[in-house]
ZADO-1210 file (C-alpha; in nm, 4 decimals, padded with zeros to 6 digits):
<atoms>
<atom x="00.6657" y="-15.4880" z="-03.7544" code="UNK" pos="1"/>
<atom x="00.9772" y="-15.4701" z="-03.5145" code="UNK" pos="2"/>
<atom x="01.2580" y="-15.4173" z="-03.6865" code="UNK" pos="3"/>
<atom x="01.5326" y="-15.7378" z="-03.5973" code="UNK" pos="4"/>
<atom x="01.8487" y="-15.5852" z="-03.7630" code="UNK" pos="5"/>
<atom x="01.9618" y="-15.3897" z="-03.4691" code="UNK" pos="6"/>
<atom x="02.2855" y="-15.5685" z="-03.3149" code="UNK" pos="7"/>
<atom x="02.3210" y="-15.6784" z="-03.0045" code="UNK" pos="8"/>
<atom x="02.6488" y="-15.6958" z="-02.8408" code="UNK" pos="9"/>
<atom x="02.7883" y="-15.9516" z="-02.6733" code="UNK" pos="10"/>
<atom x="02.7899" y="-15.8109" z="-02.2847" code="UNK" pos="11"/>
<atom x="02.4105" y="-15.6602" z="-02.3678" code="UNK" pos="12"/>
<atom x="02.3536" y="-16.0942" z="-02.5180" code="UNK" pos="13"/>
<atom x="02.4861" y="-16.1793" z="-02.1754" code="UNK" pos="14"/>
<atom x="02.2897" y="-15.9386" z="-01.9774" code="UNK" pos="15"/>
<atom x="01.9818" y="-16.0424" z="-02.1621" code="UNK" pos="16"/>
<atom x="02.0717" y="-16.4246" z="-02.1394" code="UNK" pos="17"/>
<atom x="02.0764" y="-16.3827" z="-01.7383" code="UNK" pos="18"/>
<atom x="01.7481" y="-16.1878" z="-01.7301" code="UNK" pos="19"/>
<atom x="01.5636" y="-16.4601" z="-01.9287" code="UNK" pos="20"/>
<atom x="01.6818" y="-16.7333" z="-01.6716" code="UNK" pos="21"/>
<atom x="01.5930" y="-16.5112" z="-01.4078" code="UNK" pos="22"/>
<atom x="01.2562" y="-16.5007" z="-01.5494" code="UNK" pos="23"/>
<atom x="01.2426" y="-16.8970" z="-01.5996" code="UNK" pos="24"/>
<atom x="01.2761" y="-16.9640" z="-01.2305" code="UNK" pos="25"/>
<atom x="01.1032" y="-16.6856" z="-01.0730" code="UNK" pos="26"/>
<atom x="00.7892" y="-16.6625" z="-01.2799" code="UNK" pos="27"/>
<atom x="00.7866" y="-16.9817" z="-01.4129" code="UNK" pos="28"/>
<atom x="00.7908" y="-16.9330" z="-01.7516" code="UNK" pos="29"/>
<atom x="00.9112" y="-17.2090" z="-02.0071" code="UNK" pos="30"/>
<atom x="01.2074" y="-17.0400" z="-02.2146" code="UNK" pos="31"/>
<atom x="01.5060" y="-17.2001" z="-02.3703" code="UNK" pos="32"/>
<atom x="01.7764" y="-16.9439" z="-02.4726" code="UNK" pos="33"/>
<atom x="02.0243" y="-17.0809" z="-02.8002" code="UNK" pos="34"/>
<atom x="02.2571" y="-16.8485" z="-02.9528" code="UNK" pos="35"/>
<atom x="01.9491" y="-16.7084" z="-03.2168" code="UNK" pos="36"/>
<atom x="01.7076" y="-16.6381" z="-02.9233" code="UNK" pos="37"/>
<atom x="01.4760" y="-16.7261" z="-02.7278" code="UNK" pos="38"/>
<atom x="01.2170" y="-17.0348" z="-02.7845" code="UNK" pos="39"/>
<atom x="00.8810" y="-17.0669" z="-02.6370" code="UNK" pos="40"/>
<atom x="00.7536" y="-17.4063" z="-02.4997" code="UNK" pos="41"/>
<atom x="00.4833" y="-17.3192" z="-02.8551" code="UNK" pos="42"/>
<atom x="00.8703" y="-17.3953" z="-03.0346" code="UNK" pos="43"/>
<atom x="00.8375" y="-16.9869" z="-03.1265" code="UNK" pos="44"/>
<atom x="01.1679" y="-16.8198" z="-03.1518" code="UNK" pos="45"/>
<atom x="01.1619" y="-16.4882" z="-03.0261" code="UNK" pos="46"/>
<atom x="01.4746" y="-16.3546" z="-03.1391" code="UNK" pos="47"/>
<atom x="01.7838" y="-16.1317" z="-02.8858" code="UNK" pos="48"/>
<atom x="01.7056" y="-15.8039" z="-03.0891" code="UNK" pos="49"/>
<atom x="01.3146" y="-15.8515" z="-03.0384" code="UNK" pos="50"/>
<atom x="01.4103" y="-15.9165" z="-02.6846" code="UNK" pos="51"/>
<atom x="01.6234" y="-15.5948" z="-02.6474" code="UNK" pos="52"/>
<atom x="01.3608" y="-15.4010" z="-02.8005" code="UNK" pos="53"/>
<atom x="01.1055" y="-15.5350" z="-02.5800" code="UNK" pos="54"/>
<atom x="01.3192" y="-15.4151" z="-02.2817" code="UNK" pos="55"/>
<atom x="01.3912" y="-15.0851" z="-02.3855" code="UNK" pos="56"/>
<atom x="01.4837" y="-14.8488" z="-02.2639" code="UNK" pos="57"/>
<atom x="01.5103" y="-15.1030" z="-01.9194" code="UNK" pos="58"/>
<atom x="01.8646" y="-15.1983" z="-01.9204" code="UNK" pos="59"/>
<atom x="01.8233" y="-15.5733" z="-01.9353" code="UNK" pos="60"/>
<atom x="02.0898" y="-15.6399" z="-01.6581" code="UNK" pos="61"/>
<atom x="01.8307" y="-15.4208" z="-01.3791" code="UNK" pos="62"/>
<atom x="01.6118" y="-15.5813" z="-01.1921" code="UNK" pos="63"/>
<atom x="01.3319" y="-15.4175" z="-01.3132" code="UNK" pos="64"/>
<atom x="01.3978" y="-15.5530" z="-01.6396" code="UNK" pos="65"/>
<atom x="01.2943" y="-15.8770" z="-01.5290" code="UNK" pos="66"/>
<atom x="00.9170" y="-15.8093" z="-01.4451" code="UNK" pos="67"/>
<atom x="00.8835" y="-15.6324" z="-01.7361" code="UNK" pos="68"/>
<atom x="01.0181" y="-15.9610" z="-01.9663" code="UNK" pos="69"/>
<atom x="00.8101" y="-16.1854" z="-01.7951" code="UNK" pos="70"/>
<atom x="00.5210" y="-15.9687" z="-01.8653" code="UNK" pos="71"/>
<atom x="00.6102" y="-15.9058" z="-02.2173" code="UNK" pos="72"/>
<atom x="00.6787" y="-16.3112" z="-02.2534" code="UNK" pos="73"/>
<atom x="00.3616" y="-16.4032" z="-02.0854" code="UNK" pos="74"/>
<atom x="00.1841" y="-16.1765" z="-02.2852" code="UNK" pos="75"/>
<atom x="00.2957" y="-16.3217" z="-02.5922" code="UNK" pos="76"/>
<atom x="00.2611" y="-16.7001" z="-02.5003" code="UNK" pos="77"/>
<atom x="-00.1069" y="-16.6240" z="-02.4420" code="UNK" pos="78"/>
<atom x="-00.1394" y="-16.5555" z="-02.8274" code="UNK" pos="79"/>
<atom x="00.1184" y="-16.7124" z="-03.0248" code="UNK" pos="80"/>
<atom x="-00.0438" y="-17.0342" z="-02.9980" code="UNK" pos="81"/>
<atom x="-00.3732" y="-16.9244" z="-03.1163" code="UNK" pos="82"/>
<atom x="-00.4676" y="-16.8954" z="-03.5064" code="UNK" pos="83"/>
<atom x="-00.4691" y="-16.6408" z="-03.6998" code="UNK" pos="84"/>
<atom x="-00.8434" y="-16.6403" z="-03.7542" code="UNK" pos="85"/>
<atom x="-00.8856" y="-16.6609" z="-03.3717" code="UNK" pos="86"/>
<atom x="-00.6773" y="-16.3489" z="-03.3307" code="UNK" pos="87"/>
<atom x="-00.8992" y="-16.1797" z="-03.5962" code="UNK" pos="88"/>
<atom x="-01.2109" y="-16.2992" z="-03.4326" code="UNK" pos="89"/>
<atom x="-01.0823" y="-16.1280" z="-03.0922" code="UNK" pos="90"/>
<atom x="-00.9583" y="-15.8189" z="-03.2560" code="UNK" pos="91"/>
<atom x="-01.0954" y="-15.5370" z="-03.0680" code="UNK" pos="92"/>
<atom x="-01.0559" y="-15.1356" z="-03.0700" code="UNK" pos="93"/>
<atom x="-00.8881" y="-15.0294" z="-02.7788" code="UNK" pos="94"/>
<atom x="-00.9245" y="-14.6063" z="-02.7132" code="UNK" pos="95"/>
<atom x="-00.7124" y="-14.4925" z="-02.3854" code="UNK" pos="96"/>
<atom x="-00.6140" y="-14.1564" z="-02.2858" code="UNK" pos="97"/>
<atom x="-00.2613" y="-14.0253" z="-02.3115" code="UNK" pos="98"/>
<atom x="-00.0274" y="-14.1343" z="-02.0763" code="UNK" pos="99"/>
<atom x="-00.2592" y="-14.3806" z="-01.9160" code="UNK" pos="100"/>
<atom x="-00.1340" y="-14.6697" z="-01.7229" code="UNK" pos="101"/>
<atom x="-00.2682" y="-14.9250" z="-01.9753" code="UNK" pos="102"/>
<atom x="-00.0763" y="-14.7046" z="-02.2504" code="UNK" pos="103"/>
<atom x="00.2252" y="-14.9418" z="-02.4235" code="UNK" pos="104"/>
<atom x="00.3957" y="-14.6200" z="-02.6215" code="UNK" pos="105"/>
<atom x="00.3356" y="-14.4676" z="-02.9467" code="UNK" pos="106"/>
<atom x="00.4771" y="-14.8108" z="-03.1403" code="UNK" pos="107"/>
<atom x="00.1146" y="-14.9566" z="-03.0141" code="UNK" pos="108"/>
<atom x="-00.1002" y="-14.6519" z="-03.1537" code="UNK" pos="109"/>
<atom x="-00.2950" y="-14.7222" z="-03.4810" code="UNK" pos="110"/>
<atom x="-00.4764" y="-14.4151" z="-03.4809" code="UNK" pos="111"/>
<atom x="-00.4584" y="-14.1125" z="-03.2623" code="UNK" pos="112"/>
<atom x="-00.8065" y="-13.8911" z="-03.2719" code="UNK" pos="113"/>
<atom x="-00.7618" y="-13.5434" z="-03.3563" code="UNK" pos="114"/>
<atom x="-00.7511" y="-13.3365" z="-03.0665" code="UNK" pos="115"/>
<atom x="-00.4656" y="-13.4835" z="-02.8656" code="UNK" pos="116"/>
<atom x="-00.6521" y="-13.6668" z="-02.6136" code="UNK" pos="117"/>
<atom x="-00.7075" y="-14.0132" z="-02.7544" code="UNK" pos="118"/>
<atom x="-00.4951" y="-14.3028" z="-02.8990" code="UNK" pos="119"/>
<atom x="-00.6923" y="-14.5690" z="-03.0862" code="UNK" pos="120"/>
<atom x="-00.5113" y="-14.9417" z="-03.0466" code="UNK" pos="121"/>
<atom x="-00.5158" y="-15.3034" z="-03.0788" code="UNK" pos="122"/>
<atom x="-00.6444" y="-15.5408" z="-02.8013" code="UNK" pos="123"/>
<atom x="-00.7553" y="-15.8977" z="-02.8157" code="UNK" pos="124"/>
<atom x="-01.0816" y="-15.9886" z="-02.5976" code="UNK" pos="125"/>
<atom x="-01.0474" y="-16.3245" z="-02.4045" code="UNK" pos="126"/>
<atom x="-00.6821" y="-16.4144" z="-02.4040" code="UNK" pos="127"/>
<atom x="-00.5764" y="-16.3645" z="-02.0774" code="UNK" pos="128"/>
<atom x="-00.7389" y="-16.4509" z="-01.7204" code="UNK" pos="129"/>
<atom x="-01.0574" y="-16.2891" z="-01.7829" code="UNK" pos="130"/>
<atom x="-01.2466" y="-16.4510" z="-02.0802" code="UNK" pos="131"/>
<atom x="-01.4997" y="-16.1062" z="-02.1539" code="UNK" pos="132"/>
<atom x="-01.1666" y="-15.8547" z="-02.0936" code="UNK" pos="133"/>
<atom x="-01.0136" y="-15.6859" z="-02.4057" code="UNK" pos="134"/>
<atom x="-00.6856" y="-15.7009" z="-02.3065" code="UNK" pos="135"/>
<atom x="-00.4169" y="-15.4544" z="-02.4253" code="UNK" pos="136"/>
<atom x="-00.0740" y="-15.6416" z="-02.4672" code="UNK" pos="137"/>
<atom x="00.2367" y="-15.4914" z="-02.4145" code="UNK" pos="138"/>
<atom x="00.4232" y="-15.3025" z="-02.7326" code="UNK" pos="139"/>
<atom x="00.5604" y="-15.5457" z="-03.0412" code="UNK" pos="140"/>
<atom x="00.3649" y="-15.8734" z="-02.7913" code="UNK" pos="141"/>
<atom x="00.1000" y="-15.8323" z="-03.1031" code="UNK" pos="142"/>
<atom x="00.4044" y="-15.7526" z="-03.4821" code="UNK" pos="143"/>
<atom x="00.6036" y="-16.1110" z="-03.3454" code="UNK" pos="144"/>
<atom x="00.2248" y="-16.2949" z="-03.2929" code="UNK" pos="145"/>
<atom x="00.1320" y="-16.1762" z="-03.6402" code="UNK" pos="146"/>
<atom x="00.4894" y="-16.2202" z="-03.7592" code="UNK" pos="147"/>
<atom x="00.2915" y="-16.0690" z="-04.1271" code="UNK" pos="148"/>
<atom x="00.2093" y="-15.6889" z="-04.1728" code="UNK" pos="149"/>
<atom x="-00.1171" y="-15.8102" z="-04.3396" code="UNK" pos="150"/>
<atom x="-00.2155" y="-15.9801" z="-04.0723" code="UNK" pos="151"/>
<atom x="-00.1863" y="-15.6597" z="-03.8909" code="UNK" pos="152"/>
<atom x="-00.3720" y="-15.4870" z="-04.1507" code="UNK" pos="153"/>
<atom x="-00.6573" y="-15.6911" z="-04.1572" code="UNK" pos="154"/>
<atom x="-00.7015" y="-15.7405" z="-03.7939" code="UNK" pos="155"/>
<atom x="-00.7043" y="-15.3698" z="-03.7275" code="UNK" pos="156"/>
<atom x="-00.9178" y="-15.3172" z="-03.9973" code="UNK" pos="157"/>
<atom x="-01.1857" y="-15.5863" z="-03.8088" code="UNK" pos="158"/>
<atom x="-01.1060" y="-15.3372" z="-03.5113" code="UNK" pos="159"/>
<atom x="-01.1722" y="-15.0386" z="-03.6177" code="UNK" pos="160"/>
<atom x="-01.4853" y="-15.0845" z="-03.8197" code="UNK" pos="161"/>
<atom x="-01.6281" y="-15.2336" z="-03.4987" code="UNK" pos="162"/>
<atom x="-01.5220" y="-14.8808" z="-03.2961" code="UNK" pos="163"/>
<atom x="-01.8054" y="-14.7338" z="-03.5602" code="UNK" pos="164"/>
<atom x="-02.0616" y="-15.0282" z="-03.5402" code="UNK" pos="165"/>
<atom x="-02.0995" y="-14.9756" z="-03.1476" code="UNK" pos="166"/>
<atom x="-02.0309" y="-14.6125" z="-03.2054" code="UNK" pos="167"/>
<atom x="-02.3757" y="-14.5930" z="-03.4222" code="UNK" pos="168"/>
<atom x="-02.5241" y="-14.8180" z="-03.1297" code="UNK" pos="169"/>
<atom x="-02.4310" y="-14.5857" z="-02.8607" code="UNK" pos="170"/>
<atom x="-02.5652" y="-14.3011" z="-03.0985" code="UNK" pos="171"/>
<atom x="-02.8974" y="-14.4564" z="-03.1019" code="UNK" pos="172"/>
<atom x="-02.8953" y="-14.4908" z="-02.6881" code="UNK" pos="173"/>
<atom x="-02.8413" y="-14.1671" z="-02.6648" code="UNK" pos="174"/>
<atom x="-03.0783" y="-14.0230" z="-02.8710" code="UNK" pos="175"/>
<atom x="-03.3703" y="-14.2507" z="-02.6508" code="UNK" pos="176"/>
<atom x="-03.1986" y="-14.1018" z="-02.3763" code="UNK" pos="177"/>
<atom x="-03.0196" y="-13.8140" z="-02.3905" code="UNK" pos="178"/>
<atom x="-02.9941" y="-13.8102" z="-02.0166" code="UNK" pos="179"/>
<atom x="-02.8254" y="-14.0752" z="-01.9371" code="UNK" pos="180"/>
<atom x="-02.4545" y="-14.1656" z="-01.8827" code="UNK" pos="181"/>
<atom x="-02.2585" y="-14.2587" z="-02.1317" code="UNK" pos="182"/>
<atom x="-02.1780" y="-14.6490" z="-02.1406" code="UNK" pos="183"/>
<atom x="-02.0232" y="-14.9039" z="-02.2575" code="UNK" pos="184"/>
<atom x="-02.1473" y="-15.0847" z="-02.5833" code="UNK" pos="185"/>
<atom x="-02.0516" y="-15.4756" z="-02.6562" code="UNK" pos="186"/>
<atom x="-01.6917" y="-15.4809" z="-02.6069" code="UNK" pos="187"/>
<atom x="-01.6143" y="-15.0743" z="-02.6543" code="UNK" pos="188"/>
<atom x="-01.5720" y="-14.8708" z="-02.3426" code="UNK" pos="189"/>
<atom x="-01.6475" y="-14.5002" z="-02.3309" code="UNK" pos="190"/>
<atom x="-01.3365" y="-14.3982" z="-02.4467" code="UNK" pos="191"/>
<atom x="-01.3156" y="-14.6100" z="-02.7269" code="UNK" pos="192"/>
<atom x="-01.6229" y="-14.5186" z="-02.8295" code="UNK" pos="193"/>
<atom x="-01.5288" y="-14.1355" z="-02.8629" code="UNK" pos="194"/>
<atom x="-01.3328" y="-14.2877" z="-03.1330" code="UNK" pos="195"/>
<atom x="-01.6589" y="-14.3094" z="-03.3539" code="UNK" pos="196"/>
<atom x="-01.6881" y="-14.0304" z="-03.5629" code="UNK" pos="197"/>
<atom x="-02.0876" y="-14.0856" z="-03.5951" code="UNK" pos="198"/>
<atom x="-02.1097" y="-14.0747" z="-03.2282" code="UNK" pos="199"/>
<atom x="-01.8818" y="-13.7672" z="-03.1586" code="UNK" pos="200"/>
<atom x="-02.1463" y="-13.5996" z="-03.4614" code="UNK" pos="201"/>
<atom x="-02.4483" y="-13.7155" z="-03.2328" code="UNK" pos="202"/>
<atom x="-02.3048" y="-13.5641" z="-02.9484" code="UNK" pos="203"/>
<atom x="-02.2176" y="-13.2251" z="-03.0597" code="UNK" pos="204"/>
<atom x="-02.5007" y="-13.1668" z="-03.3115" code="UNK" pos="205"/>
<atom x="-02.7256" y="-12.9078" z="-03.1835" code="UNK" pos="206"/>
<atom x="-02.4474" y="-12.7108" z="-02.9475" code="UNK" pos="207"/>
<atom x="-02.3071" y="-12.3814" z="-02.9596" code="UNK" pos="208"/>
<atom x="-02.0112" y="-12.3920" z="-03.2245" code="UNK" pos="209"/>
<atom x="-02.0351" y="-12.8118" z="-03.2747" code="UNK" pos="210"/>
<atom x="-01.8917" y="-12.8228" z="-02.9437" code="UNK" pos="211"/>
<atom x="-02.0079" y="-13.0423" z="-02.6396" code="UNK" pos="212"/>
<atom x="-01.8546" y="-13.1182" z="-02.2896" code="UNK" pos="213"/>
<atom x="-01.8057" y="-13.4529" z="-02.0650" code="UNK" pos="214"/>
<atom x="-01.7022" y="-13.5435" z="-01.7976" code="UNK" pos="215"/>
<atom x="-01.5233" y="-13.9246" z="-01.8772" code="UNK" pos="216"/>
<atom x="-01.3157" y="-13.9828" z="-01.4855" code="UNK" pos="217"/>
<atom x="-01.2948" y="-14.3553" z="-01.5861" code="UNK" pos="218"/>
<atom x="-01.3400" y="-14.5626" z="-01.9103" code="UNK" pos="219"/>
<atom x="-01.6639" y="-14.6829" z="-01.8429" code="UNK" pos="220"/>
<atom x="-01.8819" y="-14.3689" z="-01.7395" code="UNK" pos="221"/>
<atom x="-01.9070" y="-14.0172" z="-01.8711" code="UNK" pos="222"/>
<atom x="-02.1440" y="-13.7756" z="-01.8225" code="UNK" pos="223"/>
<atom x="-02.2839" y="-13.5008" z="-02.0497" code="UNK" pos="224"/>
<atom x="-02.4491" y="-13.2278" z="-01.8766" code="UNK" pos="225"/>
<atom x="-02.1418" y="-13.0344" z="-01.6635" code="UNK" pos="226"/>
<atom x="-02.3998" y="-12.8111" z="-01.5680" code="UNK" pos="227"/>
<atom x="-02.5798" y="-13.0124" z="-01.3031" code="UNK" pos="228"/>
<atom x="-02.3050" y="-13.2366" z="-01.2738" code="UNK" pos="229"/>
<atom x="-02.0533" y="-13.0912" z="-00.9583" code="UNK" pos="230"/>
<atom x="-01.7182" y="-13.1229" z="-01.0759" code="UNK" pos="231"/>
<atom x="-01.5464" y="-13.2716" z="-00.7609" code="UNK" pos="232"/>
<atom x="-01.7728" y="-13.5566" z="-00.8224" code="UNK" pos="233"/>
<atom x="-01.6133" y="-13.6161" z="-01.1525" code="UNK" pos="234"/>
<atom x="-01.2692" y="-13.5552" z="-01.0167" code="UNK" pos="235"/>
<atom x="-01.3316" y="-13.8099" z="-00.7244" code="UNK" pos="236"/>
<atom x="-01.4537" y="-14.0660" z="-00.9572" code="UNK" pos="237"/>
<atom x="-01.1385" y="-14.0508" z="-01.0742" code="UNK" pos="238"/>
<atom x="-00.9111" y="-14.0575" z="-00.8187" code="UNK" pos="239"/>
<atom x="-01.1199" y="-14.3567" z="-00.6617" code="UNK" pos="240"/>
<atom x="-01.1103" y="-14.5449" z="-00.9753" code="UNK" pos="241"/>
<atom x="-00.8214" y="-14.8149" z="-00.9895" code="UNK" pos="242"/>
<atom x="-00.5571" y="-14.7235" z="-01.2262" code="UNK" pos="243"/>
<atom x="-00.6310" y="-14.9547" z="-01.5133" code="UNK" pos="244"/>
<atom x="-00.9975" y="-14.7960" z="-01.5169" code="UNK" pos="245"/>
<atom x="-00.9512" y="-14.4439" z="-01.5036" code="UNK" pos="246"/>
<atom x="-01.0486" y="-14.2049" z="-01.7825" code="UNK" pos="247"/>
<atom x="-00.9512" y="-13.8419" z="-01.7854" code="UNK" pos="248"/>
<atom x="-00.8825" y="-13.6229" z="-01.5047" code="UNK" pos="249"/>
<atom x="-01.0065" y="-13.2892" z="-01.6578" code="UNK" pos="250"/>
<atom x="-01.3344" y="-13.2554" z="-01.8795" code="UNK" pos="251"/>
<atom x="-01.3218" y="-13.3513" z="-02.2648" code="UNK" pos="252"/>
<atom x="-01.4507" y="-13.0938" z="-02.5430" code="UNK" pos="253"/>
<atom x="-01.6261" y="-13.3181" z="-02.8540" code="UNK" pos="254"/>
<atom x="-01.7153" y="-13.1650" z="-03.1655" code="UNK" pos="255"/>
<atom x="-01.7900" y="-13.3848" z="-03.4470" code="UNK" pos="256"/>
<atom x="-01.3660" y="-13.4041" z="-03.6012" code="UNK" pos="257"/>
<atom x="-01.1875" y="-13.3907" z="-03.2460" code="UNK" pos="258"/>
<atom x="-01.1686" y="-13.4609" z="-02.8622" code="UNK" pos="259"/>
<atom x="-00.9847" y="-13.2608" z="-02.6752" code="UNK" pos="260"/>
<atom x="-00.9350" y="-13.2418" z="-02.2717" code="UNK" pos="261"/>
<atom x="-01.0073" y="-12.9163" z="-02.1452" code="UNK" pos="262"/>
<atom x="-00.7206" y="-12.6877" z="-02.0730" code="UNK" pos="263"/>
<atom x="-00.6156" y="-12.6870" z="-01.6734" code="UNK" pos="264"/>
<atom x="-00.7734" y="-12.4806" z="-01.4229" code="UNK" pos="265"/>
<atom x="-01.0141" y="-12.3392" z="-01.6761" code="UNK" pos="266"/>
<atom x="-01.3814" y="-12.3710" z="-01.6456" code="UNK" pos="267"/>
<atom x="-01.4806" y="-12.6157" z="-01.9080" code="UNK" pos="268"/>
<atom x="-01.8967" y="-12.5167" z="-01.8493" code="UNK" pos="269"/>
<atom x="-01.7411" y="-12.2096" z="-02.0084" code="UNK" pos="270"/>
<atom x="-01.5464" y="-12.3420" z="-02.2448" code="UNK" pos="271"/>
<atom x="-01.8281" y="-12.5793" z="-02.4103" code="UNK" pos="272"/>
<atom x="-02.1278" y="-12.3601" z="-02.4004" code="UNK" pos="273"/>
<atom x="-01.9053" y="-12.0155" z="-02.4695" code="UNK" pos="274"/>
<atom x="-02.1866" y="-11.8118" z="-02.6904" code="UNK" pos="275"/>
<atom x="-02.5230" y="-12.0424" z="-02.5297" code="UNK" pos="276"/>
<atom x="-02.7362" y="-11.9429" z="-02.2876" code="UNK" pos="277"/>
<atom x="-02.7516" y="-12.1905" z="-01.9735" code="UNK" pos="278"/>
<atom x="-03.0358" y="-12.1674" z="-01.7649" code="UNK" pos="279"/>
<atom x="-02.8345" y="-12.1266" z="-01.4200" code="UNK" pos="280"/>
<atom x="-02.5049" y="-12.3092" z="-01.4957" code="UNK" pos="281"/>
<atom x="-02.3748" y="-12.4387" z="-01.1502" code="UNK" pos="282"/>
<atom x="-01.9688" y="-12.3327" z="-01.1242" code="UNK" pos="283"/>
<atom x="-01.7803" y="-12.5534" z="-00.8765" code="UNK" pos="284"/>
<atom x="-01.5925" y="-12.2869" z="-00.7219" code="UNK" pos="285"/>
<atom x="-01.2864" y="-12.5991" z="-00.6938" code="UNK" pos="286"/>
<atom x="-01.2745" y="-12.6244" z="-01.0288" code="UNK" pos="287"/>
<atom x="-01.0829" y="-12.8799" z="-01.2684" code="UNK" pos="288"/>
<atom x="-00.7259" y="-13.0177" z="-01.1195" code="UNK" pos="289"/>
</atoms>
């Protein structure tokens, strides 16, 4: 939950006062401020200190600070009127890479995957503009929707034993064909799905020391087989791919516990079949950015 018992001064009130008007007229956004907070036309209060948290570390008086309330406000009018059990019925597992563009900071994680590549979140499919999108809402949008830490609970917990349903389902595709590209599976992208620990186990079972490679350049294709797959292909995938859809810029290593990205400017056919004979490996001579 976000904590509320951090005081707010009067000039930061102010400043955050003039921001939420700001954001009334120019994004047209029903708000009413009162000396508690902000309401919602749903009558939600969204009190200053969740407001100031929100922002941070934006100073509220900066103009930037006003597109980034306005998305943080829209965000959470496109829940709070739903039910609870809706919500829970449109949990969904949401795995993006460090740093990535979709990424709303460590207070969003719910689990990260060992290995330092992966952070396992909430999302909600169907509550914004696009009714099959999971969509991941900006930090503390989903603690002041729940406004109940068991909510939480059980709503991630509906998440994250989905990650392993269509983690077993992906499993099973691969095994009928282990050739293929990895793929999405119901409403898991691939690097959600490294989040299954059965899948991972598929993956790497077989390999020289547990360990397999892939190439994942955005979060709905990866490839397996680096050694017939030219690396520059990967890494243009990637840099063609629009923000919100890119994976990771440098190879992953899977074994069955972690997923890790390869180190940089290493060669990660190398790396993954270290102590395996290849039958002619093909080494990009560009390597991995």
């Amino acid at each position: 939950m976000i904590p509320q018992d951090v005081p707010v001064s009067d000039a930061e009130r102010a400043a955050l006062r003039q921001c939420v008007l700001a954001v009334a007229v120019l994004h047209d956004v029903d708000l009413e401020p009162d000396d508690a907070g902000v309401r919602l036309s749903s009558g939600r209060l969204v009190p200053w200190e969740t407001l100031s948290l929100a922002l941070r570390p934006v100073d509220p008086s900066a103009p930037a600070a006003r597109a980034r309330l306005a998305r943080w406000l829209v965000a959470l009018r496109m829940i709070s009127w739903r039910s609870p059990d809706d919500l829970a019925e449109r949990a969904r597992p949401v795995g993006l890479p460090v740093g990535h563009t979709l990424h709303p900071g460590l207070s969003w994680v719910r689990e990260p995957v060992r290995g330092g590549a992966v952070h396992l979140g909430l999302g909600f499919v169907g509550v914004g503009a696009d009714p099959e999108g999971v969509h991941v809402l900006p930090a503390g949008v989903v603690e002041v929707a729940a406004g109940d830490a068991g909510l939480l609970s059980e709503w991630w917990s509906r998440a994250r034993g989905y990650v392993e349903e269509m983690g077993a389902l992906a499993a099973q595709r691969y095994l009928r064909r282990p050739d293929g590209p990895l793929r999405p599976m119901g409403d898991a992208d691939v690097v959600t799905l490294l989040a299954s620990e059965e899948l991972r186990s598929v993956l790497a079972a077989g390999r020289a020391q547990g360990l397999r490679a892939a190439a994942v350049p955005t979060r709905r294709r990866g490839w397996l087989d680096l050694s017939r797959t030219d690396p520059a292909f990967a890494l243009c995938a990637a840099s063609l791919a629009e923000p919100d859809d890119r994976g990771f810029p440098r190879p992953l290593l899977i074994t069955r516990e972690e997923v890790t990205m390869a180190r940089e400017g290493g060669d990660p056919v190398l790396q993954a079949l270290r102590e395996q004979a290849a039958p002619d490996p093909i080494v990009s001579p560009m390597g991995w950015a």
